[in-house]
C-alpha positions in Angstrom: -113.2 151.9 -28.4 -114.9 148.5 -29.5 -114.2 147.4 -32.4 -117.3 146.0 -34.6 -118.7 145.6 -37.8 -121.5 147.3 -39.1 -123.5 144.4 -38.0 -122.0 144.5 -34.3 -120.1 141.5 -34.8 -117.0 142.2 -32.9 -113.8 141.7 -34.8 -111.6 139.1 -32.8 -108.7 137.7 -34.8 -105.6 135.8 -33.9 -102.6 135.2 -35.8 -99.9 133.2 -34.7 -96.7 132.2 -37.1 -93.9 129.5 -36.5 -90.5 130.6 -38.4 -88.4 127.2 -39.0 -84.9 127.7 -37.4 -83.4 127.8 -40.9 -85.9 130.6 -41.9 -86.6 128.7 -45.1 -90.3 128.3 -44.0 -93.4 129.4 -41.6 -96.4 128.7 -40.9 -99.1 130.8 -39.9 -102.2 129.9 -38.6 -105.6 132.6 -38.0 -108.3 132.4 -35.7 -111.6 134.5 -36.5 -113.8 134.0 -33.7 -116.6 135.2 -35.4 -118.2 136.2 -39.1 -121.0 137.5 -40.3 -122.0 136.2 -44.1 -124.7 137.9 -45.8 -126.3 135.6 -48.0 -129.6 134.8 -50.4 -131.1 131.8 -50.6 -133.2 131.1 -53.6 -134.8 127.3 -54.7 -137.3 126.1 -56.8 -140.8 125.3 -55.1 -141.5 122.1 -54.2 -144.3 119.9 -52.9 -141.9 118.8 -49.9 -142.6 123.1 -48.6 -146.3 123.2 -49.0 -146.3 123.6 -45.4 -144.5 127.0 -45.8 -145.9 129.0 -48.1 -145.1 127.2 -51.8 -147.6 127.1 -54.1 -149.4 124.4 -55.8 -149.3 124.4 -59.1 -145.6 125.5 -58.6 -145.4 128.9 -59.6 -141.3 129.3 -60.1 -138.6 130.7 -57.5 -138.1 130.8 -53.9 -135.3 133.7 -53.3 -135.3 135.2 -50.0 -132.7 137.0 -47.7 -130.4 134.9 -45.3 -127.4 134.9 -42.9 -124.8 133.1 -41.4 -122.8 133.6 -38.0 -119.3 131.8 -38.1 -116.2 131.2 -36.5 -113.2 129.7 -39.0 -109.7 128.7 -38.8 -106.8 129.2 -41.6 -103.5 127.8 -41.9 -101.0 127.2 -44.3 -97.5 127.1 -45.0 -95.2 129.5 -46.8 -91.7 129.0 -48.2 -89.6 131.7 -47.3 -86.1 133.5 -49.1 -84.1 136.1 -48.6 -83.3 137.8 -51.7 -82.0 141.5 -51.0 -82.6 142.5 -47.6 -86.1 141.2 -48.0 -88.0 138.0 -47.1 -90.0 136.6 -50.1 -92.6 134.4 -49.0 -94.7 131.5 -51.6 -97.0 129.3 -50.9 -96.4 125.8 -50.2 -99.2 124.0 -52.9 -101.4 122.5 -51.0 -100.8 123.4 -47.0 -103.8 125.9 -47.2 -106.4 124.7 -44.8 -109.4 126.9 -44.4 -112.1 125.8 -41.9 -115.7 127.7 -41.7 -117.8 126.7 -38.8 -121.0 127.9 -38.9 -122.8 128.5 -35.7 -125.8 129.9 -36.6 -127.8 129.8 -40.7 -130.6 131.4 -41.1 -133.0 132.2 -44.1 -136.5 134.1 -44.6 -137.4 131.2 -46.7 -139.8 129.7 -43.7 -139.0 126.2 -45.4 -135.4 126.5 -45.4 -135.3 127.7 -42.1 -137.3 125.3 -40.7 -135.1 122.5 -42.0 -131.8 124.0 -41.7 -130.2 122.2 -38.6 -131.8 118.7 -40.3 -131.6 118.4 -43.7 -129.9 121.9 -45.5 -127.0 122.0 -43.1 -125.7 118.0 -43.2 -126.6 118.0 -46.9 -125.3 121.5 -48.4 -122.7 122.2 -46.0 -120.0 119.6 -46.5 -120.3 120.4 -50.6 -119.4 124.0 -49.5 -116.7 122.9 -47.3 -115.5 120.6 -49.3 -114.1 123.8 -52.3 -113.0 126.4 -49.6 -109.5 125.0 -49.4 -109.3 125.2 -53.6 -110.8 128.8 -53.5 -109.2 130.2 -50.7 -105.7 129.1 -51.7 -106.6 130.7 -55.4 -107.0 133.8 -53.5 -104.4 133.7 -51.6 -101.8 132.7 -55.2 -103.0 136.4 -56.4 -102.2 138.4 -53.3 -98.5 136.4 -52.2 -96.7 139.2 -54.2 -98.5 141.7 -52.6 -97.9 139.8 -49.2 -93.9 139.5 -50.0 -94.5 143.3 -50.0 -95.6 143.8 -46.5 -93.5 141.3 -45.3 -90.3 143.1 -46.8 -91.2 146.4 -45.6 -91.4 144.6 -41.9 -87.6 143.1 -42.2 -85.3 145.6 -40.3 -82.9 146.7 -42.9 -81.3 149.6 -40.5 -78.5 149.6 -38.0 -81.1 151.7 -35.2 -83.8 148.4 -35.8 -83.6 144.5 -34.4 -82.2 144.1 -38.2 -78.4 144.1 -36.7 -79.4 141.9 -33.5 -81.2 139.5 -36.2 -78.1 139.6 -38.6 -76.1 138.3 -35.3 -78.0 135.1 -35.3 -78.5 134.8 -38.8 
């Protein structure tokens, strides 16, 4: 069975996590090959879009329906403790690197559109870019508890699990 979105975007997804020998730290790195981002574009009218539709006088609002097709990257860097039988992980400040490619923007608003790859992508992009390390590692401080939790509940804590052949190397 395929595995897509309710768009038809296929869900591909790789994680990958380096523990350091001393298991004091990791780092974990994910792939998302591809993301779709329902969005809404909206702008004042303006003489430079006469071309597409605005008015003249300018009548108010541009807001139209819009997309973007992705792929991204995330890393970052967790200090790790073992307090009871469990690993605790935190967040390193500042290792969170969150990348968002876009591959393909698109918006209903003609004028947009039409000056997407020239002028809105080079100008509005980078500004965008520029606040998802800040907001994704904001996120990501709510949920580490919540993450120490799943992590816990994958350290083998019984003598029939790799939890006795881990404690051997330990």
């Amino acid at each position: 069975m395929e595995n897509v979105t309710v768009y038809g975007c296929e869900n591909l997804t790789t994680v990958g996590a380096v523990v350091a020998n001393d298991e004091s730290s990791a780092e974990v790195s994910v792939e998302i090959s591809r993301i779709f981002l329902d969005l809404e574009t909206s702008r004042d009218e303006t003489i430079a879009c006469l071309l597409w539709g605005d008015t003249f006088p300018y009548t108010g609002t541009v807001t139209e329906d819009g997309y973007m097709l992705a792929h991204a990257s995330v890393s970052v860097g967790l200090a790790l403790e073992f307090v009871d039988g469990c690993y605790r992980a935190g967040l390193v400040p500042g290792s969170t690197a969150f990348t968002l490619v876009p591959d393909v923007i698109a918006s209903l608003d003609e004028c947009l559109d039409s000056n997407m790859v020239d002028v809105v992508q080079p100008i509005l992009y980078p500004l965008v870019e520029d606040h998802l390390d800040a907001v994704f590692e904001a996120a990501l401080l709510d949920v580490m508890g919540e993450i120490s939790d799943l992590i816990c509940a994958a350290t083998p804590d019984v003598s029939r699990s790799w939890g006795d052949v881990k404690g051997s190397f330990r």
